[in-house]
C-alpha positions as CSV (number, residue, x, y, z in Angstrom):
1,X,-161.8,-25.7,156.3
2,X,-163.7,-29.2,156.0
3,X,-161.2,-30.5,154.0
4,X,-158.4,-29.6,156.4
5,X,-160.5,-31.3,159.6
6,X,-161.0,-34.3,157.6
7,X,-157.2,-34.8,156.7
8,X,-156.5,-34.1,160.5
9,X,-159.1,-36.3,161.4
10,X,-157.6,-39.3,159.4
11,X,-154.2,-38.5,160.6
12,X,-155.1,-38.7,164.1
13,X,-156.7,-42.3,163.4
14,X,-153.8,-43.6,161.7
15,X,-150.9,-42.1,163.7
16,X,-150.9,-44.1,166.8
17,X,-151.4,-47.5,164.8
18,X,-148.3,-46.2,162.5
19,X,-146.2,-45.0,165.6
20,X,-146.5,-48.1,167.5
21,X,-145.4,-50.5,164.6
22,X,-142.4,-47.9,163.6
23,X,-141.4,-47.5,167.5
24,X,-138.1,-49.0,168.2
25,X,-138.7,-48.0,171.9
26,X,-141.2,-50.7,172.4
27,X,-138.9,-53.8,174.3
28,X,-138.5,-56.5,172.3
29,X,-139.7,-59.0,175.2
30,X,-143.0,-56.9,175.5
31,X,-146.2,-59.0,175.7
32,X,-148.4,-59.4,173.0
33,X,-151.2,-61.3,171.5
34,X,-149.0,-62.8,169.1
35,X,-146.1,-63.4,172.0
36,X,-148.8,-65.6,173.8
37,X,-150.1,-67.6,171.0
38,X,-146.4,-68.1,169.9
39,X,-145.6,-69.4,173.5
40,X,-148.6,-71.6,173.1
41,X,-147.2,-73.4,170.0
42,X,-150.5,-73.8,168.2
43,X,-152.5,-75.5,170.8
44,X,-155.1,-73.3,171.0
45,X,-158.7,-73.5,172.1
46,X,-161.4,-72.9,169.3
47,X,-165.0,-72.1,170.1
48,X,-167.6,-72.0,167.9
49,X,-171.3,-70.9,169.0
50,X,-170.2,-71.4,172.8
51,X,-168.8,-75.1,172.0
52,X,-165.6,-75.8,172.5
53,X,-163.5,-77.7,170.7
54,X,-160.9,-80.4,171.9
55,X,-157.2,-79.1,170.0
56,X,-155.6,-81.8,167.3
57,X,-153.4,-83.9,169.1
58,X,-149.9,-82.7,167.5
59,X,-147.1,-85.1,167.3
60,X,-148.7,-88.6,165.7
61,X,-150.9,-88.9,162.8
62,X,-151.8,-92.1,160.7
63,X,-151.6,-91.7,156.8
64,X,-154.1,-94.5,155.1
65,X,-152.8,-95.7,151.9
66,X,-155.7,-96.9,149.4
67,X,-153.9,-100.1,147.5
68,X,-153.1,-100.6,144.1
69,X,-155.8,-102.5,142.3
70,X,-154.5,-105.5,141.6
71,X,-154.7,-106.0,137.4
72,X,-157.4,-108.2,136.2
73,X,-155.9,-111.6,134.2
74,X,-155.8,-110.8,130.8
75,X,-156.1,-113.7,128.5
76,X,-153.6,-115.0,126.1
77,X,-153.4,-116.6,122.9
78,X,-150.2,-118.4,121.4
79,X,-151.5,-118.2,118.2
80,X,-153.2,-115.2,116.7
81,X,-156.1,-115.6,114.7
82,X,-155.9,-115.0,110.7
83,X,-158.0,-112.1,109.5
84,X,-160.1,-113.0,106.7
85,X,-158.5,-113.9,103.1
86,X,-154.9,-113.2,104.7
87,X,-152.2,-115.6,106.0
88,X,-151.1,-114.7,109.5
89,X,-149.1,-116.6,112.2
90,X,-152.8,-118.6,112.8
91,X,-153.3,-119.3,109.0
92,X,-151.8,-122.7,108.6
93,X,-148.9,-123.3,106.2
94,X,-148.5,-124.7,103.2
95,X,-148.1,-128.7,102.8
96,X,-148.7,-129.5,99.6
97,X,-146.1,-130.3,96.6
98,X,-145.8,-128.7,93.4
99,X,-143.5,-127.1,91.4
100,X,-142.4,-123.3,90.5
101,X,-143.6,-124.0,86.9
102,X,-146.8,-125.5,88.0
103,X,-147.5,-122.6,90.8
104,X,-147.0,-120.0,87.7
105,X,-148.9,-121.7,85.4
106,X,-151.7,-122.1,88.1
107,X,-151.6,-118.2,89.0
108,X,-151.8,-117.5,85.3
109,X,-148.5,-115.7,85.0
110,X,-147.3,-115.8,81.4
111,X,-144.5,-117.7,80.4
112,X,-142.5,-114.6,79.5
113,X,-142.8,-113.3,82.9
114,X,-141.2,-116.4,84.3
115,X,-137.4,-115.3,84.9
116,X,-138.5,-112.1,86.0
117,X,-141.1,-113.7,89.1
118,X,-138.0,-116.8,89.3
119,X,-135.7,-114.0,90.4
120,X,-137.9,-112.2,92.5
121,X,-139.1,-115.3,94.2
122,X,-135.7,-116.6,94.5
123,X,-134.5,-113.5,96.1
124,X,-137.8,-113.2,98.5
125,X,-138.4,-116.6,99.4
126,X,-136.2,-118.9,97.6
127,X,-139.6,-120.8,96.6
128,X,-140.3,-121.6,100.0
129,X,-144.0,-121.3,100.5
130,X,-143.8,-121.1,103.9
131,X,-141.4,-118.7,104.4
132,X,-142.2,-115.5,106.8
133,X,-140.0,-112.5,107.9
134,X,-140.2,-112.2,111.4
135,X,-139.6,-108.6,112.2
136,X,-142.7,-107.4,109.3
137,X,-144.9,-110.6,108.7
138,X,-144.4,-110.8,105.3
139,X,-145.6,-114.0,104.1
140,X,-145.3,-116.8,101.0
141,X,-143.2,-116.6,98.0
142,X,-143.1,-113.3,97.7
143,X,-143.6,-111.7,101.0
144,X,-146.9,-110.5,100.5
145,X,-146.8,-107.7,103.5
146,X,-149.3,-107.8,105.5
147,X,-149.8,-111.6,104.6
148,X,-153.0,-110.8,104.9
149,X,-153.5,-109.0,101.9
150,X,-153.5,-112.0,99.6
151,X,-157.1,-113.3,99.1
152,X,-157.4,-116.9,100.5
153,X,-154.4,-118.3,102.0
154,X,-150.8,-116.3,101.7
155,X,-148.8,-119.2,102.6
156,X,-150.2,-121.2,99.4
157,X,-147.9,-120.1,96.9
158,X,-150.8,-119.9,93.8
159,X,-152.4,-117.9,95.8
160,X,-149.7,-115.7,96.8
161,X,-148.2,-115.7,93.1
162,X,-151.8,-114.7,92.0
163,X,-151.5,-111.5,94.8
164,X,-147.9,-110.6,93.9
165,X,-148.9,-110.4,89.9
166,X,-151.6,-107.7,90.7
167,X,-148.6,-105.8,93.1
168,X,-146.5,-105.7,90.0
169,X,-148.9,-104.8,87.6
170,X,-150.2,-101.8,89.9
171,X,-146.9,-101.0,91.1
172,X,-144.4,-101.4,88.7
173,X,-146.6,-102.1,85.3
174,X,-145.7,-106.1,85.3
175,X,-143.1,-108.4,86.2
176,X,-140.4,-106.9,84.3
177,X,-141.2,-103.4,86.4
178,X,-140.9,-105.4,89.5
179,X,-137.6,-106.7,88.2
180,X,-136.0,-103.6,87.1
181,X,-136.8,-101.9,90.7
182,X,-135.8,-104.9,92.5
183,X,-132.8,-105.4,90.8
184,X,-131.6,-101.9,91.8
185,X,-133.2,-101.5,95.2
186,X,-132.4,-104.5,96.5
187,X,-136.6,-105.0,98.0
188,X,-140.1,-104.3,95.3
């Protein structure tokens, strides 16, 4: 018998509140809390603790914008500085004379090496010291890459000989390695 009062109980709390949501008879123009504050259009009067509280003024505001920091000055160099032992744009180029024979000779390539390096060289450099690739940076007569690589200076061509005899050995065994690849890839 408890359990029956208690459902009857809770369906008499929760009827009315259900009826008078699910009532169509109630008229649509019928006043309510919610009609009132609608009719109001948000401009309503908050209290706290017994204060009140002025409403938001509706219809302007002002948006602040904090700025862009403008980019500190960075500084620039035309040249860029050689890294130790390598030949970079900032190393300075070659201006002394010489020979192919004498540069091989001084870089301690053996005679019998000599058309091998000559074609290499030819086909790298065309025994121009000086010569760089722009788009990779390779340097000298045989475009040590990175020019830095080659201990001392890679726009003097001793030097750069000197660099490009240890690539060959290490790479390709010696100069006739080197020549084999190059000759059928075209780069060593």
């Amino acid at each position: 018998m408890a359990s029956v009062a208690v459902v009857g109980f809770s369906a008499a709390l929760l009827a009315p509140t259900g009826m008078a949501v699910a009532d169509p008879s109630v008229a649509a123009d019928a006043v309510t809390a919610y009609s009132l504050a609608e009719q109001e259009g948000q401009n309503l009067t908050v209290t706290v603790a017994g204060e009140d509280v002025a409403p938001a003024a509706r219809g302007t505001f002002e948006v602040y914008i904090k700025p862009k920091p403008k980019p500190k000055p960075v500084a620039t160099s035309t040249e860029k500085s050689g890294s130790s032992g390598g030949g970079s744009v900032g190393t300075p180029k070659y201006t002394g004379g010489g020979s192919k024979e004498e540069w091989m000779t001084a870089a301690g390539i053996a005679k019998s090496d000599w058309p091998y390096v000559d074609y290499i060289v030819s086909k790298e450099s065309g025994w121009n010291p000086n010569a760089t690739n722009k788009s990779s940076g390779a340097c000298g007569l045989v475009q040590a890459l990175p020019c830095s690589k080659v201990p001392g200076n890679g726009y003097n061509p001793v030097d750069n000989l000197r660099w490009g005899s240890g690539y060959a050995a290490g790479r390709y065994g010696g100069w006739a390695g080197a020549y084999a690849f190059w000759t059928r890839n075209h780069w060593w």
